[in-house]
C-alpha positions as CSV (number, residue, x, y, z in Angstrom):
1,X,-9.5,-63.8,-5.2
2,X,-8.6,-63.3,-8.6
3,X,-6.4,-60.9,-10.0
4,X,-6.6,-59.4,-13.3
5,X,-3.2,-58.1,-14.7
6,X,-4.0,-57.5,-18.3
7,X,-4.9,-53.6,-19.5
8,X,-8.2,-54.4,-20.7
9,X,-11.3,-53.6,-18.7
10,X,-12.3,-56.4,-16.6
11,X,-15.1,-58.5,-17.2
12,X,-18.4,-57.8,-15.0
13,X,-17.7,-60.4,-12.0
14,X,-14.1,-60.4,-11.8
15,X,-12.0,-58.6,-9.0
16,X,-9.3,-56.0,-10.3
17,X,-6.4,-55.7,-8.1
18,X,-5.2,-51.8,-7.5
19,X,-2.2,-50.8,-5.1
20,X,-3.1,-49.4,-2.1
21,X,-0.6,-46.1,-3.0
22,X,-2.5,-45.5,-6.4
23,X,-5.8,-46.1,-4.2
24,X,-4.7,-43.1,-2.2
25,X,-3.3,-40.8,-4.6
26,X,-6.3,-40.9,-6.6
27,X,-8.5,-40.1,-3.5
28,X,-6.8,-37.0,-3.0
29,X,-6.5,-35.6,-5.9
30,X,-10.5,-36.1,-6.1
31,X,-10.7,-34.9,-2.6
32,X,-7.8,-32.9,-1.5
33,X,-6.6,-32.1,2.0
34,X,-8.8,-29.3,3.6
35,X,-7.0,-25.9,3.7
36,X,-6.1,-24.8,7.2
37,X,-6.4,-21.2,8.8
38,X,-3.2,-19.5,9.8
39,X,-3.5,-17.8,12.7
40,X,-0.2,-17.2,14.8
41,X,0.1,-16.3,18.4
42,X,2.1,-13.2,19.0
43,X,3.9,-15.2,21.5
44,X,5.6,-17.0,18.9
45,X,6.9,-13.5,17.4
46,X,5.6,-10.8,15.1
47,X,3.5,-12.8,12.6
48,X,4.7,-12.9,8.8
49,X,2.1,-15.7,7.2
50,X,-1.5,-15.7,8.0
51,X,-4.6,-17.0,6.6
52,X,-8.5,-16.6,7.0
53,X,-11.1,-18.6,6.2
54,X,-14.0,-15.6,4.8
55,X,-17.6,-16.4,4.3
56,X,-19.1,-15.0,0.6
57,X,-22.9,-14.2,0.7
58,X,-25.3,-14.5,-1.3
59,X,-25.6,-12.0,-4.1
60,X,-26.2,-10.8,-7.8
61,X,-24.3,-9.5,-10.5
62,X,-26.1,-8.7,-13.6
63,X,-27.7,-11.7,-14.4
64,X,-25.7,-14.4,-12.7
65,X,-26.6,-15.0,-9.2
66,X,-24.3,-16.1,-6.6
67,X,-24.5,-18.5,-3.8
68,X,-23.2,-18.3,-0.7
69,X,-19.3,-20.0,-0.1
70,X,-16.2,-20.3,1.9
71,X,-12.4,-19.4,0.9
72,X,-9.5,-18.7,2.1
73,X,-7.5,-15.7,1.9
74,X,-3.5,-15.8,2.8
75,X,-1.3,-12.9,3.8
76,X,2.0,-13.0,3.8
77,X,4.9,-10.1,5.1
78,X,8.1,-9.7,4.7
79,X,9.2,-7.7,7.3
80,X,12.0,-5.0,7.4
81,X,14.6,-4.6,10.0
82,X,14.2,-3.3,12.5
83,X,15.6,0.9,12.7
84,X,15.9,2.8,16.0
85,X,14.4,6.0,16.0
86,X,16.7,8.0,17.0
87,X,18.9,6.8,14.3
88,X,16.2,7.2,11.5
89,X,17.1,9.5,8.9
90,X,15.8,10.1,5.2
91,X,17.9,7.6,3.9
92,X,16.7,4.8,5.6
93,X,12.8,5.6,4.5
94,X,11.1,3.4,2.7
95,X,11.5,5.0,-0.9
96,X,9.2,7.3,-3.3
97,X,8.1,4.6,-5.1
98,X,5.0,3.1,-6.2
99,X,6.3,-0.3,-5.0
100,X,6.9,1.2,-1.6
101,X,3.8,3.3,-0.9
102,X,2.1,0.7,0.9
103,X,2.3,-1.1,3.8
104,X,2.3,-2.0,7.8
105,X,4.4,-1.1,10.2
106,X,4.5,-1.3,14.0
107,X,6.3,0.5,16.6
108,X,7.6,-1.1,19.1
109,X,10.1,-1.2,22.5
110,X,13.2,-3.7,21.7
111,X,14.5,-6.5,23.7
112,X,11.4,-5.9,25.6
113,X,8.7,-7.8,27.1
114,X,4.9,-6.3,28.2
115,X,2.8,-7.7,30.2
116,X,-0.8,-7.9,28.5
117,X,-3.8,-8.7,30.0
118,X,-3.8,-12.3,29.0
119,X,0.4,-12.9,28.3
120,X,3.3,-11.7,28.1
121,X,4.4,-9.9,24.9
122,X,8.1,-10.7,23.9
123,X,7.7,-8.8,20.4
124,X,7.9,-5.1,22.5
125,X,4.6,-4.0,20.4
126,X,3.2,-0.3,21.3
127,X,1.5,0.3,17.9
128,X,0.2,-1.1,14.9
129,X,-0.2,0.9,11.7
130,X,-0.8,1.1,7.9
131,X,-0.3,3.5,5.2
132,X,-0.7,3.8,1.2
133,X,-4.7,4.1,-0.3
134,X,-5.7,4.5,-3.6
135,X,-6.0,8.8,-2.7
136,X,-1.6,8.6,-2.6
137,X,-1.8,11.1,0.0
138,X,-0.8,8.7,2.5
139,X,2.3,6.9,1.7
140,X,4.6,4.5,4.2
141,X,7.4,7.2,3.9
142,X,5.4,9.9,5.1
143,X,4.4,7.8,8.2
144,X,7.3,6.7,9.0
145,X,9.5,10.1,8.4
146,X,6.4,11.6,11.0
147,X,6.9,8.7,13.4
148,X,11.1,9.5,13.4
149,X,10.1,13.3,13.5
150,X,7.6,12.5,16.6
151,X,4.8,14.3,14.6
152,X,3.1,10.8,14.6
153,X,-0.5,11.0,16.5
154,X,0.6,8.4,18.8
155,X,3.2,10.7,20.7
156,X,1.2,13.4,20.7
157,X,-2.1,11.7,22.0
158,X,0.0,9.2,24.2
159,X,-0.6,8.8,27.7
160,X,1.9,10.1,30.0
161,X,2.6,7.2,31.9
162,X,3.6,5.1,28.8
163,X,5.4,8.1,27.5
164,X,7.9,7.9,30.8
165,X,7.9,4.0,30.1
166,X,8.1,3.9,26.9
167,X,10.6,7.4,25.8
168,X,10.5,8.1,22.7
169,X,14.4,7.5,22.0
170,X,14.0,4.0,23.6
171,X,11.9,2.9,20.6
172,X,12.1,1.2,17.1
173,X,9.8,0.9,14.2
174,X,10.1,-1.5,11.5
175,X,7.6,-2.0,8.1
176,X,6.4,-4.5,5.8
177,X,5.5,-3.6,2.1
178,X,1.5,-5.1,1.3
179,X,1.9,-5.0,-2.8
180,X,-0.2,-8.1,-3.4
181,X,-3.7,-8.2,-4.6
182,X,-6.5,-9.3,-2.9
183,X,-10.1,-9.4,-4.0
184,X,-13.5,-9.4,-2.4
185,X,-15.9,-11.5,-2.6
186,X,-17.4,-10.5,-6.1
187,X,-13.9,-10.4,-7.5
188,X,-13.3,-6.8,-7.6
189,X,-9.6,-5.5,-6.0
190,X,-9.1,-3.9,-2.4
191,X,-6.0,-2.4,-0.8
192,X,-4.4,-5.3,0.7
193,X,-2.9,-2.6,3.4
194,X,-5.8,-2.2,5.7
195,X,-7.2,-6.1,5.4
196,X,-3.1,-6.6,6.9
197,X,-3.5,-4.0,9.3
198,X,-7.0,-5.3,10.6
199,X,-5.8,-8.9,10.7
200,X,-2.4,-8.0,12.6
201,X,-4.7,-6.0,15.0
202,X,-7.5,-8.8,15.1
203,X,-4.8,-11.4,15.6
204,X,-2.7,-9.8,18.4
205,X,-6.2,-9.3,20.5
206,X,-6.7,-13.0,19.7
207,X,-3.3,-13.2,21.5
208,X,-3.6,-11.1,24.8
209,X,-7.8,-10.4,25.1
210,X,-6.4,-6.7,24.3
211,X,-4.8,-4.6,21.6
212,X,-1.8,-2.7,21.6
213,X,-1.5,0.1,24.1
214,X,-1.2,2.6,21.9
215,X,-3.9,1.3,19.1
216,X,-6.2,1.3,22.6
217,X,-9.4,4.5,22.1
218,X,-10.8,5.5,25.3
């Protein structure tokens, strides 16, 4: 085998010797590494990165016509600490800010752990929520002020038997701001506070074959 070191172009015929590491890194950089979905178990804790992989159909804009695709959408949370409830007081609100507005949140029993259909849920969850929409009527400080004032829908359409397990002054809520951006398929923006809401709801069913007993609707 002959090996040509010089840095012209070899001659048709003659064998070029490339290193095996330079081999590689330019195979991946023409074919990189297949994104992966994220796609905790609540097991493992509340969830704070996830990722979907979202089909785009086919469709037409003006003139130019789409074909149909895959991406990948990530989510990512950065969740609050915990607050009790009873301890919740206007200071410790998310603030009146535009920054703020939006978000998730979940209420939940601490140091607890329920028993689901299909697991055991150490995270304590009783409800998953969202708030903030392009309408600013619904903000995350005005959910969470009517969770710590119990005017929250969930205590007053609770069952009774979770309401003994579950008192009101036992519980804690804690939030996540959603300010990123996220756009559909044809490139247009959508409130990234429901797609994190749906997902954290769609991923914890994924979890336990159920959703959380308070997001339950007979």
């Amino acid at each position: 085998m002959r090996i040509d070191n010089s840095d012209t172009d070899p001659e048709y015929g003659q064998w070029s010797h490339h290193p095996l590491e330079s081999v590689l890194a330019d195979q991946e950089e023409a074919d990189p590494p297949s994104v992966r979905e994220i796609w905790p178990n609540w097991t493992e804790g509340v969830p704070a990165k996830l990722r979907r992989k979202l089909h785009s159909p086919y469709f037409t804009s003006g003139r130019v016509t789409h074909k149909p695709c895959e991406r990948h959408v990530s989510l990512e949370l950065e969740w609050n600490r915990p607050h009790e409830l009873r301890s919740l007081n206007k200071q410790r609100l998310p603030g009146n800010y535009g920054n703020e507005w939006r978000g998730v949140y979940r209420v939940f029993a601490p140091d607890t752990v329920i028993r689901r259909c299909c697991g055991d849920d150490p995270t304590g969850t009783l409800y998953i929520g969202r708030a903030g929409s392009d309408r600013g009527w619904s903000i995350l400080r005005t959910r969470i002020g009517a969770i710590a004032q119990r005017g929250h829908h969930i205590f007053e359409n609770a069952n009774d038997v979770i309401k003994r397990k579950f008192p009101w002054d036992s519980l804690a809520v804690q939030w996540a701001y959603t300010n990123g951006k996220q756009f559909n398929y044809k490139g247009e923006p959508i409130p990234e506070a429901p797609m994190a809401e749906s997902w954290l709801l769609a991923c914890y069913r994924d979890s336990y074959g159920e959703l959380p007993p308070w997001n339950e609707k007979i």
